[in-house]
C-alpha positions in Angstrom: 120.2 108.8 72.3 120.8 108.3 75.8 117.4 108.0 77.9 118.2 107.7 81.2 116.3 110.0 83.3 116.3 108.6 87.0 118.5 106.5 89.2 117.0 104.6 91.9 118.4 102.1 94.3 116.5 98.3 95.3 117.0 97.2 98.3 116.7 92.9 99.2 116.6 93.9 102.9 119.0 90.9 103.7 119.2 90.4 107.7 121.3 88.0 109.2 123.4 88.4 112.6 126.7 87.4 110.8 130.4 89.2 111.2 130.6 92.4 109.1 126.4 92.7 108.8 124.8 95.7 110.6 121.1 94.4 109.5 121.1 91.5 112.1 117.3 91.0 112.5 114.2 92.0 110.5 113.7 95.0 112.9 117.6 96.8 111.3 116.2 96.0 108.1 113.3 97.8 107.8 114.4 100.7 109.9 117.5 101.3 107.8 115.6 100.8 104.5 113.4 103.9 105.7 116.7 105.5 107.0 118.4 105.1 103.6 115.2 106.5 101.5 115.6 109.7 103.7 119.3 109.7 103.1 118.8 109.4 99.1 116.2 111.9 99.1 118.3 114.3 100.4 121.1 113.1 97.9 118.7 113.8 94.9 118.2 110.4 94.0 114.9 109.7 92.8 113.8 106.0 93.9 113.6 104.1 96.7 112.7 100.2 95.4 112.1 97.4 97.3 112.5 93.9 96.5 109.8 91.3 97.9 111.1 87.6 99.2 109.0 85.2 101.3 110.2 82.8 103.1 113.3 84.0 103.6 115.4 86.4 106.1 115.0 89.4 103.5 112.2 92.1 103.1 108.8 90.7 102.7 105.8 92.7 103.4 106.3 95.6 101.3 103.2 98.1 101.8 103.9 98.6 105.9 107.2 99.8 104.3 106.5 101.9 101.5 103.9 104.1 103.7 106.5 104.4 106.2 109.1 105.7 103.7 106.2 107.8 101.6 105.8 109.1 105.5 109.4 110.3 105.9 110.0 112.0 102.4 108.4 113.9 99.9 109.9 113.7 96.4 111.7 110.3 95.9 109.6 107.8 94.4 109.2 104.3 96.2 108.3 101.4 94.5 108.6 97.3 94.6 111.0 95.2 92.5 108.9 93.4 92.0 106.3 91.7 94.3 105.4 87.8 93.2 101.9 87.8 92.2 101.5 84.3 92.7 101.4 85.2 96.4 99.0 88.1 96.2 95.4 88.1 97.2 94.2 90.6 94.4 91.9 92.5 96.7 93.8 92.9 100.0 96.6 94.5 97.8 94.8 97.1 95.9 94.0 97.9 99.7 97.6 97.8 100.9 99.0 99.5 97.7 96.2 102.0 97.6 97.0 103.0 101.1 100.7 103.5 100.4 100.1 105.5 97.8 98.1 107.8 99.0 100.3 108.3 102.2 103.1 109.3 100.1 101.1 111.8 97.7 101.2 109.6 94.6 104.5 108.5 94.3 103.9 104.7 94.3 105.8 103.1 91.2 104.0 99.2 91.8 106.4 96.5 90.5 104.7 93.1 90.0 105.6 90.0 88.6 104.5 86.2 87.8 107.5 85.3 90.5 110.7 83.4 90.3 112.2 80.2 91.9 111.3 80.9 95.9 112.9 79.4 99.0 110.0 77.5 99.7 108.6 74.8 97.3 104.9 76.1 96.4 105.0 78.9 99.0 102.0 80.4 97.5 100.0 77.3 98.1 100.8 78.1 101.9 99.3 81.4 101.5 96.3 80.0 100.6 96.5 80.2 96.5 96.7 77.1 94.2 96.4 76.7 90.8 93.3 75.8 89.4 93.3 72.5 87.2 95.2 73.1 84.7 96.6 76.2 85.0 100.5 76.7 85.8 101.4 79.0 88.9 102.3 82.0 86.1 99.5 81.5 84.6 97.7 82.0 88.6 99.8 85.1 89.0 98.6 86.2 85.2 94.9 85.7 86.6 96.0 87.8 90.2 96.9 90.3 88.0 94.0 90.9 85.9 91.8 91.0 89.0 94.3 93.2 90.7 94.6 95.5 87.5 90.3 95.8 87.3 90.1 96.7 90.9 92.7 99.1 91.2 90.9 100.6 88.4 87.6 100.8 90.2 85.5 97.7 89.1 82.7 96.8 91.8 83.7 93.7 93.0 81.2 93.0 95.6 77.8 93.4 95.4 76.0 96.1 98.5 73.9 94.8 101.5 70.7 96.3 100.9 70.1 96.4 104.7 73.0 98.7 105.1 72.5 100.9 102.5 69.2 100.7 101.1 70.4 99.4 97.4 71.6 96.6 96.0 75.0 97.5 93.8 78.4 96.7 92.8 81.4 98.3 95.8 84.3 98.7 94.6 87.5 98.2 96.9 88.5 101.0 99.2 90.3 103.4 99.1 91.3 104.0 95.5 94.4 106.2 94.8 94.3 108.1 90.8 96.5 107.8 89.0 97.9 104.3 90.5 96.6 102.3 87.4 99.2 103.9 85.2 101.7 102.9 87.8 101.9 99.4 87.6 105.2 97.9 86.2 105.7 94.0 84.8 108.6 92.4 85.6 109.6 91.1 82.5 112.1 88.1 82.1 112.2 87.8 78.4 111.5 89.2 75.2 107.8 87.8 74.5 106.6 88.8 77.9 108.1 92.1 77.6 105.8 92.2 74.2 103.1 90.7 76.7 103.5 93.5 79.0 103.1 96.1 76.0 100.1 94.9 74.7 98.3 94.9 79.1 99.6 98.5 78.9 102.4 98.2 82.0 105.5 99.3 82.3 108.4 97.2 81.6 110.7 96.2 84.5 113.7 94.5 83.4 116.4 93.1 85.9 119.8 91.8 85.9 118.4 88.6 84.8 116.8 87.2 82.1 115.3 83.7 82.0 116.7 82.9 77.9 120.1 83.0 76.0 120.8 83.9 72.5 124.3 84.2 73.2 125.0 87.9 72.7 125.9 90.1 76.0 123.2 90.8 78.3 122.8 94.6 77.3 122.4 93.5 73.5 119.7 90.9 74.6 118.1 93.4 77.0 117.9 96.1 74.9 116.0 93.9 72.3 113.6 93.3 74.9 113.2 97.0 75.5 113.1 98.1 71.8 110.4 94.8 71.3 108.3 96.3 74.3 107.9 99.9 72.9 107.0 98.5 69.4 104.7 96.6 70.8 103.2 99.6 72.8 103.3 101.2 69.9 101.0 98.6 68.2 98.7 98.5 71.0 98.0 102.0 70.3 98.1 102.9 74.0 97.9 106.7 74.4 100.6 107.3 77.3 103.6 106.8 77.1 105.7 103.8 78.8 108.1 103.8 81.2 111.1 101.2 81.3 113.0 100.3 84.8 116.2 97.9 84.4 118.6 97.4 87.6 122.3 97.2 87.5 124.8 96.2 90.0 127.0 99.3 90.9 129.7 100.0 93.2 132.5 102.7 93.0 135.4 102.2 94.7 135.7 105.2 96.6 137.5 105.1 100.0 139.1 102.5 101.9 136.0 100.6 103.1 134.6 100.4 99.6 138.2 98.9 98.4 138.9 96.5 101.3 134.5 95.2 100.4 135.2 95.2 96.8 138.3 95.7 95.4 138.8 92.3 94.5 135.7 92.3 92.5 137.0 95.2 90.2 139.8 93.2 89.9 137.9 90.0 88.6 136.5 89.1 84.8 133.6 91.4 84.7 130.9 89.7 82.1 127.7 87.8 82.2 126.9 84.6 83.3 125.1 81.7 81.7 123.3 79.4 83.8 120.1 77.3 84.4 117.3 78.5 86.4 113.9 77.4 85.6 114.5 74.8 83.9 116.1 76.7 80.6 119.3 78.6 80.1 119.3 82.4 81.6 121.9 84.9 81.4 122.9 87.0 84.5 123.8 90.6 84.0 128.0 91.7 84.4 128.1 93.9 88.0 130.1 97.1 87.3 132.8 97.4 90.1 135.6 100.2 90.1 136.5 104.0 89.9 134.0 106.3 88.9 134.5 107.0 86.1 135.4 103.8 84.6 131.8 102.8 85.5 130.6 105.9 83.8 132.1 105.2 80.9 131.1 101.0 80.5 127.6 102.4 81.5 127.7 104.9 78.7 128.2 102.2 76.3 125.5 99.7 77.6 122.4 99.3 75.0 119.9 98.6 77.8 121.4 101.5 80.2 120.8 103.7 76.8 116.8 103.0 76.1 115.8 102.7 80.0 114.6 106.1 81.6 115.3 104.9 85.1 118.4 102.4 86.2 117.5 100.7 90.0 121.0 99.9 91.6 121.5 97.5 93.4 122.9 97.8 97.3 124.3 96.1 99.7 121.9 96.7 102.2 123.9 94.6 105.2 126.8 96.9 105.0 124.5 99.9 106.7 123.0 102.8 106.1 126.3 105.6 105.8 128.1 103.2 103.6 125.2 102.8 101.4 124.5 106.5 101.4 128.4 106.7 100.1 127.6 104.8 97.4 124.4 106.3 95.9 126.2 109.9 96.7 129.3 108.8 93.8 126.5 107.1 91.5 124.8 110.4 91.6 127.3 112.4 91.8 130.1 111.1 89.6 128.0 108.4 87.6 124.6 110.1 86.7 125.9 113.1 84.5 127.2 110.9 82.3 123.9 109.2 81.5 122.0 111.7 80.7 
């Protein structure tokens, strides 16, 4: 059965004031990321993601963002793909993401992660966070987390000056958004931390990466990740049910610009790639590059496209707002039907 339900795009938020990019500073960046959520909106696509780098001339800082977006639109859901937790002070960003939540009337799909491979070595450490003896940097985004989780969900936290309020009790963090908890997403990059994920009670957020081989096609591999998740959940005995985000890189050729960008590539070998990262093997999801309805169809057929209920494409976010907005009108348009 085919699941999918939504289709959202994820942003990177390149900027870089090179030939043929409109995002030249950090400024066109953010502005057209809000620009292009109010254009997909009023497509009838349902997700505006963001992806979160530090370090690095590409979105950041993803709460300033998200409220400004939840601001300018009122259906399409706006989340993060993912945010590195090792970089994350627990409390400020039950804050932040409370906050953006609430400005944008609950629509706040929170995608977190133990982070990847970073432009700076040990950035984290420069934000102030450093592994405690021994403990690994995923096992400090892990701990970040669980803090994170319990305070979104209302723990106290910090105990009351009795000369302010006559009492001596636990505060919780302000404000708190309902409903939030439920909307927390792991960023999963193989199968036993997708079964990890189950058993915290996340969502699973698969990308177009994951960080093992077994040396079948990424959809294969990704949808046993998926199908190990919900048994998992299942196990757990958790009562809702989950919800499971993968992203996919999708451009239909559609018009002369689209051709001249990318025609080549829907000429090329389109399949996976095996590489190192992390100091293991990883395999790098196929992009799908051509007419319409070719894509349609090699979607129709991919495992992981089948048992997700929302698919985040990717865009090309220095090309501009209109050309973007081109592309996410076909995928809805011409590629969405076909999925369900």
């Amino acid at each position: 059965m085919i699941r999918v339900k939504r289709i959202g795009f994820l942003s990177f938020g390149h900027y870089q004031p090179v030939p043929g990019s409109v995002a030249r500073t950090a400024r066109d960046a953010l502005v057209q990321t809000i620009e292009l959520a109010v254009a997909a909106e009023e497509l009838g696509i349902d997700g505006a993601y963001v992806r979160v780098h530090h370090f690095a001339p590409q979105l950041a800082s993803p709460f300033p963002l998200l409220a400004a977006i939840g601001a300018r639109t009122s259906r399409i859901e706006i989340g993060t793909a993912v945010i590195d937790m090792r970089y994350e002070n627990p409390f400020s960003a039950v804050e932040l993401a409370s906050a953006a939540d609430l400005i944008s009337g609950g629509r706040l799909q929170l995608g977190i992660s133990r982070g990847s491979p970073e432009t700076a070595l040990r950035g984290y450490e420069s934000f102030g966070f450093v592994p405690a003896e021994s403990e690994t940097d995923a096992d400090m985004a892990r701990r970040h987390t669980e803090v994170f989780r319990a305070a979104l969900a209302g723990a106290g936290v910090a105990m009351s000056n009795p000369q302010m309020t006559g009492l001596q009790q636990p505060l919780a963090v302000e404000p708190r958004s309902p409903g939030l908890s439920e909307r927390i997403w792991w960023g999963a990059g193989t199968r036993a931390s997708a079964v990890w994920t189950a058993e915290q009670g996340m969502n699973l957020m698969s990308s177009t990466l994951l960080t093992e081989d077994t040396g079948v096609p990424f959809d294969q591999l990704q949808a046993e990740q998926i199908r190990m998740f919900r048994d998992a959940w299942g196990e757990a005995g958790h009562e809702r049910e989950p919800r499971v985000s993968i992203s996919r890189s999708v451009i239909p050729i559609i018009d002369d610009e689209t051709r001249r960008y990318f025609g080549a590539s829907a000429r090329a070998n389109r399949s996976d790639q095996v590489g190192h990262l992390d100091g293991g093997l990883a395999r790098f999801g196929r992009s799908f590059v051509g007419e319409p309805d070719l894509i349609a169809a090699e979607l129709a057929q991919d495992e992981a496209v089948q048992l997700a209920d929302t698919v985040l494409v990717t865009v090309p976010n220095q090309l501009g707002v209109d050309f973007n907005a081109r592309i996410l009108e076909s995928i809805n348009r011409d590629i969405k039907p076909a999925l369900g």
